[in-house]
C-alpha positions, 0 to 999 in steps of 0.5 A: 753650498753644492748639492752634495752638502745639502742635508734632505730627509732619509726616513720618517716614522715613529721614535722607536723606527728612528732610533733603531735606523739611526743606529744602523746609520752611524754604525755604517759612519753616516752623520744622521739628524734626528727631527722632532725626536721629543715632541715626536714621541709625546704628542705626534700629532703637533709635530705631523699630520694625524701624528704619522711620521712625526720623527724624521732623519736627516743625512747629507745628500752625499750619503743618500743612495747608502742609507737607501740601500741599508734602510731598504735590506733593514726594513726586508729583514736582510740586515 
């Protein structure tokens, strides 16, 4: 497996947060995993420290600098 194969986290935060960042991913043809998406929601505080950050999305590292960039133009209301 070379590096571009390798699957590394892209965002962590709460269920509502991923669920709308993971739509605009695969909107955009980004293949995205999502962590600890039920028990992130019932009882964060088992999946993540004091329970912040409990879901995490994960992509290919080959999309990193992508999701980056739509994350960040997301998160500044310039989507």
């Amino acid at each position: 497996m070379n590096n571009k194969d390798e699957i590394v986290e892209i965002f962590a935060g709460e269920f509502y947060q991923a669920s709308m960042i993971k739509d605009l991913l695969e909107d955009n043809n980004i293949e995205v995993f999502i962590e600890n998406e039920l028990m992130g929601n019932i009882a964060p505080w088992y999946v993540a420290s004091g329970g912040i950050g409990p879901v995490k999305l994960k992509i290919l590292n080959s999309d990193y600098a992508l999701s980056k960039e739509l994350i960040e133009a997301f998160t500044n209301g310039n989507e």
